[in-house]
N, C-alpha and C positions, 0 to 999 in steps of 0.2 A: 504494500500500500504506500504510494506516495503523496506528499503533501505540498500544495502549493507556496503557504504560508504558515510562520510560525502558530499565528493565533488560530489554523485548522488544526494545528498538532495539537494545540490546548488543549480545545474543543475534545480532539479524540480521547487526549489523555484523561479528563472529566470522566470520560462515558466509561472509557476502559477501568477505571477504579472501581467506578461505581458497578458498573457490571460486575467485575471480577470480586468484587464485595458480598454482592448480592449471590454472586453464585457458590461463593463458599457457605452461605447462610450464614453471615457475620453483622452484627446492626452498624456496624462502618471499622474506621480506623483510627491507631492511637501513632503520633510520630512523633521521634527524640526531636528536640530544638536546641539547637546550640547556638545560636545567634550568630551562626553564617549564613553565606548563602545560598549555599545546598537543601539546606534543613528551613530557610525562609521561603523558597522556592515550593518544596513540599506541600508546606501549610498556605501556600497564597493558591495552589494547585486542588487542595480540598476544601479550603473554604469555604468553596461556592460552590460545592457539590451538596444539592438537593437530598432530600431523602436518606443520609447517612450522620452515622453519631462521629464528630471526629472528637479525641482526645489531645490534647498536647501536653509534654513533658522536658523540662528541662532539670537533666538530673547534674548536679554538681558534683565533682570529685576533685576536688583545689582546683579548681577553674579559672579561669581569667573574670576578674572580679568587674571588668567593662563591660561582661555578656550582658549582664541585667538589664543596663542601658539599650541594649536593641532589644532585649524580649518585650520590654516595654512599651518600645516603637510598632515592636510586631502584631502586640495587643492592641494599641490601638488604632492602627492604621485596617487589620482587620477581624475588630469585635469579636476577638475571641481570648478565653484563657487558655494561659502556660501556666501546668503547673509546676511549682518546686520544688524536686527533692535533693537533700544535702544527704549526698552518701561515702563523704571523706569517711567519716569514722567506720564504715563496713572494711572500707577500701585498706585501711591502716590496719585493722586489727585482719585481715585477709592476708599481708604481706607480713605480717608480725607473726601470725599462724604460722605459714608456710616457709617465713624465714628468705624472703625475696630479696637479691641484692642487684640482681644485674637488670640493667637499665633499662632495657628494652623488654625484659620483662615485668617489670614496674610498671612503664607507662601502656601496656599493654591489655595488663588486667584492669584498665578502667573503659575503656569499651564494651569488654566481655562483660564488667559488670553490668555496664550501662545496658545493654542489651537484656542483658539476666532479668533485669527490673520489665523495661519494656515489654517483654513476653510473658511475664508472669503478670501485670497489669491487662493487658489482651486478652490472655487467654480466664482469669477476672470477669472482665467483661463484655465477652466475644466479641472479640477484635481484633482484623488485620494489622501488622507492624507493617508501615509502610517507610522505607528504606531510602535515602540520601545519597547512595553511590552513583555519579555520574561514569560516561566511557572515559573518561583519561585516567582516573582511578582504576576501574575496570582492568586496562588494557597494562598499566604498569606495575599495578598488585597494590597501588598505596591505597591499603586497608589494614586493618587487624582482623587476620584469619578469624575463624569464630565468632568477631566482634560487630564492627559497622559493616561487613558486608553482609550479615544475617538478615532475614527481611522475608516477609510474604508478596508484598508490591516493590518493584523497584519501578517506578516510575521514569524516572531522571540515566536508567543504567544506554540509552543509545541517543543520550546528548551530548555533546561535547562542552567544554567547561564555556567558552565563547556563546556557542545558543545560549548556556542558561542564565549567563550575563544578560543575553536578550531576550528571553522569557522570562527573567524578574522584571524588566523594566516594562513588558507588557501587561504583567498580575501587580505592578503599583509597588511591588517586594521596596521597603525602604531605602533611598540609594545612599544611606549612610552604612547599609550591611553591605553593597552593591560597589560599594567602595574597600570596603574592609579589605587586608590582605590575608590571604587563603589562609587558614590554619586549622590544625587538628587540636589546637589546645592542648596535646596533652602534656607538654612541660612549658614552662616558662619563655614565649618569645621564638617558643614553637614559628617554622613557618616550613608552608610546602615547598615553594619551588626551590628553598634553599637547601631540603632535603633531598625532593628529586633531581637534584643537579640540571635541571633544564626546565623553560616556563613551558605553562598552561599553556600558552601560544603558538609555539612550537609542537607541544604534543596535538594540540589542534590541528594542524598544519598536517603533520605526519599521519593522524589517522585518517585524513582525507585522500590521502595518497599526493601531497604536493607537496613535493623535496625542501629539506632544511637542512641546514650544516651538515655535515661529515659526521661530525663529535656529538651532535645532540641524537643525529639517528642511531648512530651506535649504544648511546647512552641507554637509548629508550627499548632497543633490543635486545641486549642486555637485562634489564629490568624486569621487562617483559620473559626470558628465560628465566633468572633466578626465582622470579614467582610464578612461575608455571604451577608449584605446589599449591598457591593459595586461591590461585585462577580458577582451576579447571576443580577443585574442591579432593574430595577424599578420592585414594585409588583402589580400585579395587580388582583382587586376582581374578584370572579364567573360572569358572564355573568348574564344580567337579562334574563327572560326567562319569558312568560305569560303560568301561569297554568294551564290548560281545565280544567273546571267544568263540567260535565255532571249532568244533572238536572234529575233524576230519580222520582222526583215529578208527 
């Protein structure tokens, strides 16, 4: 199916929730808010869907203490609540349990918790978790395995970071979020493209199939192999199968 304009893709995207809602027999959806733009895009994406309960959740884990200021704006730009849970203290006595040092696995288990909450809120009050990952995410693994790519809708997973710049600006999405610089929040000053060693713009470019640097294409195919594992999900061996012998004896 293809689409002339963005605002037809809306449009589809609307129906396609809403359907795929209804057809799970679910009374709507609950979606994490983190005061980016992935996650404003979501919520400006269901808001105005008819006939569905949506929830909002904005779960803390030492977060950037500036989110508040756009859930704010999100609230009331479109009349709805975020709610707030503070889950440092699960999060601390979780890595105190388990004795957690290394770093990547620190900032790791606050996704998976976030997510733990999410689904258990849902499944609460039969509800689809509707998911944040757009294609440039997708395509270079920058997710937490088990974490923010878990999801019943992914809506946003065959946009590219660029569309959703310009489908926020067509759902009203705050342009002080729309401004914000990318991050995953989950340490301090956190930011993406300084992690993915090449911008959103480029990776934009690249999944269109229209050539960028040497080093940035490399970069991103690379990326793309070392998470293969996170990509393509769990593996799984051949099937047993029982061999016929035929006894010719």
């Amino acid at each position: 199916m293809r689409f002339n304009t963005l605002n037809e893709y809306i449009v589809y995207l609307r129906n396609w929730i809403y359907k795929e809602t209804k057809n799970a027999y679910k009374s709507g959806v609950v979606i994490g808010i983190s005061g980016g733009i992935d996650s404003a895009c979501c919520l400006a994406l269901c808001s105005q869907i008819k006939n569905i309960k949506m929830e909002n959740y904005y779960i803390d884990i030492d977060s950037n203490k500036k989110n508040k200021r756009f859930l704010l704006e999100l609230e009331k730009k479109f009349k709805v609540k975020i709610n707030s849970i503070n889950a440092t203290s699960i999060y601390k006595n979780l890595i105190k349990l388990l004795k957690i040092r290394e770093k990547k696995s620190l900032i790791n288990i606050k996704p998976r918790l976030r997510m733990l909450i999410l689904y258990a809120i849902a499944q609460q009050n039969n509800l689809l978790v509707v998911g944040t990952l757009n294609a440039d995410e997708i395509y270079t693994g920058y997710f937490t395995k088990y974490g923010d790519n878990l999801s019943d809708l992914s809506p946003l997973a065959n946009l590219t970071k660029s569309e959703i710049y310009k489908i926020s600006k067509l759902l009203n999405v705050p342009i002080s979020i729309i401004k914000r610089k990318p991050s995953a929040d989950l340490y301090p000053r956190q930011n993406d493209e300084s992690e993915l060693k090449v911008s959103y713009s480029e990776i934009d470019l690249f999944l269109k199939n229209i050539p960028i640097k040497k080093n940035s294409k490399k970069r991103l195919l690379n990326l793309n192999k070392a998470n293969k594992h996170k990509i393509t999900g769990s593996k799984k061996p051949l099937p047993y199968r029982k061999i016929k012998s035929d006894n010719y004896l």
